[in-house]
N, C-alpha and C positions, 0 to 999 in steps of 0.2 A: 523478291523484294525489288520495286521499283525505286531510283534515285528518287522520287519523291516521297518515298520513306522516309530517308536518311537527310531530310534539309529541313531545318524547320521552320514552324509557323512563326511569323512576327508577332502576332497576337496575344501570345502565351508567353506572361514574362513579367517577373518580381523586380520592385526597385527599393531598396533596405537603405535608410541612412545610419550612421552609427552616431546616431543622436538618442540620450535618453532623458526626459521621459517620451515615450512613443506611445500612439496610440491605433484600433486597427484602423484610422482614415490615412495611417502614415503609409500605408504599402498601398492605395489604393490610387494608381496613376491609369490614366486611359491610354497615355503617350509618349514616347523616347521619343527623342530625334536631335542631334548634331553630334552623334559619337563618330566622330571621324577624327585624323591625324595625315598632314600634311607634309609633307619634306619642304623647307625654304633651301633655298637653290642660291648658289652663287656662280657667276660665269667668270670662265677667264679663257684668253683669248688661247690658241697654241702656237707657240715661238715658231714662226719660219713656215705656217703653215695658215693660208687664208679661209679654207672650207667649213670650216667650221670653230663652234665653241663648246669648251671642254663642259657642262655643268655637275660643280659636286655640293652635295649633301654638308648643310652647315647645321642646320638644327631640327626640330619638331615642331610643329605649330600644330595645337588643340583647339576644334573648335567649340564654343558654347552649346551646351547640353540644355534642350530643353524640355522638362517636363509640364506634361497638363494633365488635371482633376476635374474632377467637379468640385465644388469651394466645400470644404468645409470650415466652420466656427471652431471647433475643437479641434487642435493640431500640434504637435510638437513641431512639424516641420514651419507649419503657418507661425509657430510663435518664435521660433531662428531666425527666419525670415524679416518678424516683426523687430525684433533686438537689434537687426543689422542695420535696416531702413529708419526706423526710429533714433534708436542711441548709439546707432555706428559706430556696434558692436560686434566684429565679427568674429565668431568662432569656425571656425576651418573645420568640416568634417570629412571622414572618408563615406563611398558611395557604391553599393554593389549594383550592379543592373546583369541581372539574369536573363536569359532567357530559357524556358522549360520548357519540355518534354512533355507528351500525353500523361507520364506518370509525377509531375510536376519538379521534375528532376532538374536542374539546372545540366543544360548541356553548353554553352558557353556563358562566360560572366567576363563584364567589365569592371576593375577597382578601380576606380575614381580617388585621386587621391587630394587632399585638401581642398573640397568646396565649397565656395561662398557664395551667399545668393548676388546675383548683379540684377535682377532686373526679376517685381512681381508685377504682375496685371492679372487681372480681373475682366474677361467677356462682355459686350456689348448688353445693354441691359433694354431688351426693346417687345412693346406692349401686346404687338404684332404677332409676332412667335410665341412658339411654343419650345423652348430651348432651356437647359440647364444652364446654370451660373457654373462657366470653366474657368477654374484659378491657371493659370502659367507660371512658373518660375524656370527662371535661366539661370545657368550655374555659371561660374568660372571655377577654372580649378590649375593644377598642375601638369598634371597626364596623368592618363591611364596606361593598366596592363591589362591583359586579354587575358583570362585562364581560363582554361578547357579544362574538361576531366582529366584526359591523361595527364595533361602538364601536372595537378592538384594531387593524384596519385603518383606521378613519380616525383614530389617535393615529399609527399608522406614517406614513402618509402627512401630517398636520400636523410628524411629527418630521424627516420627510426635505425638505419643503416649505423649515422652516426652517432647515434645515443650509443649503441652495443660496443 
């Protein structure tokens, strides 16, 4: 078994809101991209010592999360979206983003916790091409946690642990 076994592909991977009603145009994203998390930094000088600055860890900063489709008319996620930007009305959902396995197994996920849509668009629409209508939507949210399998099975097994 080659390390390129054990890494997996980008390409293979579920994004699930916990929004109901859903429909299957709601799993169907072509794109992830801004799940990252940053440390904001603060500096402070050190007493009696010119060489350098001390920098510590003040908080987390999460960046905007953006998915892309192709548009669909029928959507539970498109009609969230629509409530927020129209009668801004936001409902906060949580947000799994998977990534799977050849056996379509989830081998790491990101929970997204409270997402609101900030920002929909809609693809260049031109007579020219030959290109699908891609919907975008940016999220904001809280932060996320990362859960792997192992961490998921030893939460199972601390949950059953203490049931007994």
């Amino acid at each position: 078994m080659s390390v390129f076994d054990t890494i997996p592909v980008g390409f293979h991977f579920l994004v699930a809101f916990e929004l109901f009603p859903q429909l299957p145009n709601d799993f169907a994203f072509m794109e992830v991209s801004g799940l990252e998390v940053e440390m904001e930094m603060e500096s402070r000088k050190e007493g009696g010592q010119n060489r350098f600055t001390h920098q510590l860890p003040v908080r987390s900063r999460y960046s905007d999360i953006v998915l892309k489709r192709g548009l669909f008319f029928e959507s539970g996620i498109t009609e969230w979206c629509r409530q927020a930007v129209e009668n801004f009305s936001f409902t906060p959902t949580n947000v799994l983003i998977s990534l799977l396995n050849s056996d379509h197994i989830p081998v790491n996920t990101w929970f997204v916790v409270n997402a609101i849509p900030k920002k929909w668009a809609v693809s260049n629409f031109n007579a020219m091409e030959n290109t699908l209508a891609i919907e975008s939507l940016t999220l904001s949210y809280q932060y996320f946690n990362i859960m792997t399998p192992a961490a998921l099975i030893g939460d199972a097994v601390g949950a059953i642990a203490s049931a007994l």
